[in-house]
N, C-alpha and C positions, 0 to 999 in steps of 0.2 A: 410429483408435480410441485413445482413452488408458488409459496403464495406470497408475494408481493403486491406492494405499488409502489408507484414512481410521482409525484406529484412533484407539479414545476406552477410555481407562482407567476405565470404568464403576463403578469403587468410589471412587476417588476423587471424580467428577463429584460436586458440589451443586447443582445445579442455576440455578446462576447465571443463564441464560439467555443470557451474553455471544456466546458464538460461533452461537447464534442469530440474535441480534440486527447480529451482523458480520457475518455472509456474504449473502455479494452474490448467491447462485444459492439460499437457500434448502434447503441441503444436512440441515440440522438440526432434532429436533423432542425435545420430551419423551415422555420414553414413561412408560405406564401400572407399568411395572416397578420397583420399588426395590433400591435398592443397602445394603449392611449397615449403613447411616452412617442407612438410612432417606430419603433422597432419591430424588427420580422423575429417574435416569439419562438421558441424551441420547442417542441415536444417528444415525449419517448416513442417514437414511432416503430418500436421494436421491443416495447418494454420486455414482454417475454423472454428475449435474449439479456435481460441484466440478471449480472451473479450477486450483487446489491454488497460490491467492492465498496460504495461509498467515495470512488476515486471523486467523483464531480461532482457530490455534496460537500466535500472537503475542500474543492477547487474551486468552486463558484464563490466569486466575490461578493455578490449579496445575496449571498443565501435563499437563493431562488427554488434550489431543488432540495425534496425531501423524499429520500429513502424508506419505504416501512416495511419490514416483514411480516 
């Protein structure tokens, strides 16, 4: 069993889509919810499924998401 987490700075997030669009497991989704900035926030809605590649901590332009094992 792996132990991770996925932690995303939800005031931050704009919704770029990027670490969406980069993860290979599908880990990420918009959500209905907004953040103070007025954007619909990202969450790991599948964290479970991340291999913790780090593709969309590396992608994310302001460093919104952090990877820990």
């Amino acid at each position: 069993m792996k132990i991770m987490a996925v932690y995303i700075d939800q005031e931050l997030c704009k919704s770029c889509k990027i670490c969406i669009n980069t993860c290979p497991k599908n880990v990420y989704a918009i959500t209905h919810k907004v953040n103070k900035k007025g954007y619909n926030y990202v969450e790991a809605v599948r964290e479970a499924d991340c291999i913790a590649c780090h593709k969309c901590e590396i992608s994310c332009p302001d460093f919104v998401i952090h990877i820990e094992k």
